[in-house]
N, C-alpha and C positions, 0 to 999 in steps of 0.2 A: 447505518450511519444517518443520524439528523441533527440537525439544530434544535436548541430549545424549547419546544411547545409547536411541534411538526412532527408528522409522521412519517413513522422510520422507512429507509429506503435498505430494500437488500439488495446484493449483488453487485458492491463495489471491490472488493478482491477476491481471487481464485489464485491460489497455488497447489500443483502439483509436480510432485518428483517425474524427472525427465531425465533419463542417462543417468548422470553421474552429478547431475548438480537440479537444479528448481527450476519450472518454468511459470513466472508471475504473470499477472494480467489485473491490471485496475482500470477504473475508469475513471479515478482521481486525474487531475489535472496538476502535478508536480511542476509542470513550465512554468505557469503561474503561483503555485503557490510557496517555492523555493524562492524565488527572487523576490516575492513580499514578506516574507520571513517566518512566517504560518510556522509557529513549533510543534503545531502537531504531523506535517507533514514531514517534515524533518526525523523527527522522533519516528515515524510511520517507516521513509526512506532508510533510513539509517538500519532499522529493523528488516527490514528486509533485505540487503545487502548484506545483511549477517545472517542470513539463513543458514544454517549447515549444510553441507554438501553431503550426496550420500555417497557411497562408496560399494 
């Protein structure tokens, strides 16, 4: 993930299956950037919240 004409950073999400449903890990900063309205964040959350569960 980078902005504009910067170099790219890896390592901002990890998901893997745990039990019977996901277990996430970002290093996004969602506290801040839901309450500013950031629709990529959103779009990002929302996404992730609807991961499938496995079964």
């Amino acid at each position: 993930m980078n902005d504009p004409n910067e170099k790219a950073n890896e390592g901002s999400l990890i998901i893997t299956k745990y039990g019977k449903g996901n277990f996430v890990y970002t290093g996004l900063v969602f506290f801040r950037e839901l309450p500013a309205g950031v629709s990529g964040a959103y779009r990002l959350f929302v996404n992730l919240l609807s991961l499938p569960q496995n079964k």
